[in-house]
N, C-alpha and C positions, 0 to 999 in steps of 0.2 A: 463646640463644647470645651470649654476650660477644664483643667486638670488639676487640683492644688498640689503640689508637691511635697509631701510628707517627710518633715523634719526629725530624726533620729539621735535621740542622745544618750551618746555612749561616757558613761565614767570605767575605766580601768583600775585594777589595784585601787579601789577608793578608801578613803581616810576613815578610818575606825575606832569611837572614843574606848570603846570597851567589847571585851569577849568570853565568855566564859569558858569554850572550846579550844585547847591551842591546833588540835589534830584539822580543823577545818578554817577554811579561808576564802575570801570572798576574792573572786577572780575579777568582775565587770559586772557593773550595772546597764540594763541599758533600756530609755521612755520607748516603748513600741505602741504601737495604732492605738490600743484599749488595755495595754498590758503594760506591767514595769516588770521584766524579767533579771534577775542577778542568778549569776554561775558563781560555782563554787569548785571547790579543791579540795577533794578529803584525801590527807595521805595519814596510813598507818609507820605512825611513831618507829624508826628504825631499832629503837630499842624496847619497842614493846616484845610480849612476854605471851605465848599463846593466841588463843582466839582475838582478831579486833572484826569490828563487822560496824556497818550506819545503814541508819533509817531512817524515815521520816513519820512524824507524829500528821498525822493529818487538820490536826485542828492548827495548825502554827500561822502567823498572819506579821501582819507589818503594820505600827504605827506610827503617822508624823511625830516625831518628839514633842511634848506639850501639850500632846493629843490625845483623848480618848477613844478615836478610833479605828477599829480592827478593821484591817485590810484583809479580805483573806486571799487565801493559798488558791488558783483557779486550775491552776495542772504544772505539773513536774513533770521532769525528764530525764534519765538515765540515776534516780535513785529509789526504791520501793518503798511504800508506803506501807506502815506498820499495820500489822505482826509481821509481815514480810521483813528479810532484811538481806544485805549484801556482806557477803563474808571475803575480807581481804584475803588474797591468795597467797601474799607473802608482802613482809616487813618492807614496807618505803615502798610501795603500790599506791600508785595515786590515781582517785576516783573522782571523775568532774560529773558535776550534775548541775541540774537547771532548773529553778524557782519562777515560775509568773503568779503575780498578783495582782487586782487589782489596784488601778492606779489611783495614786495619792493625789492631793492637789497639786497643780504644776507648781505653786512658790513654793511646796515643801523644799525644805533644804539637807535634811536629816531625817531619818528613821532609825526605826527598833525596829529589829527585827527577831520574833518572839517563838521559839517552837514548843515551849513549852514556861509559864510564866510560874515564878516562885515553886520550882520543884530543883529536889538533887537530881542526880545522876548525869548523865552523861547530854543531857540536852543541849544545844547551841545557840545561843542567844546572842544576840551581836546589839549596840545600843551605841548609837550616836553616828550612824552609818551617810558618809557623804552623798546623797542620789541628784547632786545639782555640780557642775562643774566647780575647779580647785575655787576657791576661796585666796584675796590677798590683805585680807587685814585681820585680825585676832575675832575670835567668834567667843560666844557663852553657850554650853549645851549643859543645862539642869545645874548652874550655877559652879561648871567647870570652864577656866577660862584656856583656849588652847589658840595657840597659832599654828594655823597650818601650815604654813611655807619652812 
């Protein structure tokens, strides 16, 4: 009996056209069996000022750029899903946590990634998000032109 060997692709620190969050950051992406998991980095601001605390809206999802559709959220790991929420202990604490959804098409090259779509507050939205290894020649995402290198 043959065994296919399953191929794992991991992007690190991946290339980011836009964010609306500065407090959080995307640590690695990485294609798993049925899953596209990306970790993240929440540190409270060393100069914030009282309570900071994150959550996660459960409805949030991930779309190919150019795409209408909604990937959703399948299970998280080490951040609670609202109304719950996690309250920083002290200023420049840093909280990783961990996003699976499912998986995009393999030629995607970019997603959104959407926790909450056309609202204020404090949501994280991230858009233009690299999930295919670096890129070496100039790219267009939503009629911005960038070079990655």
């Amino acid at each position: 009996m043959e065994t296919k060997e399953k191929v794992k692709t991991t992007i690190t620190l991946p290339f980011v056209l836009q964010k609306n969050e500065s407090g959080v950051e995307i640590n690695k992406i990485e294609w798993e069996d049925d899953l596209l998991r990306i970790d993240f980095v929440a540190k409270m601001p060393a100069h914030s000022r009282g309570m900071w605390w994150i959550q996660l809206c459960p409805e949030i999802f991930i779309r190919p750029v150019g795409s209408t559709v909604k990937l959703m959220l399948v299970k998280s790991f080490g951040i609670p899903i609202a109304p719950l929420r996690f309250i920083f202990p002290y200023r420049g604490f840093q909280k990783r946590f961990s996003l699976y959804f499912q998986l995009p098409p393999r030629d995607a090259k970019f997603v959104d990634i959407i926790e909450r779509e056309n609202a204020g507050g404090n949501f994280f939205n991230f858009y233009g998000v690299a999930i295919s290894r670096v890129l070496s020649q100039q790219i267009s995402i939503d009629g911005t032109r960038i070079n990655p290198n």
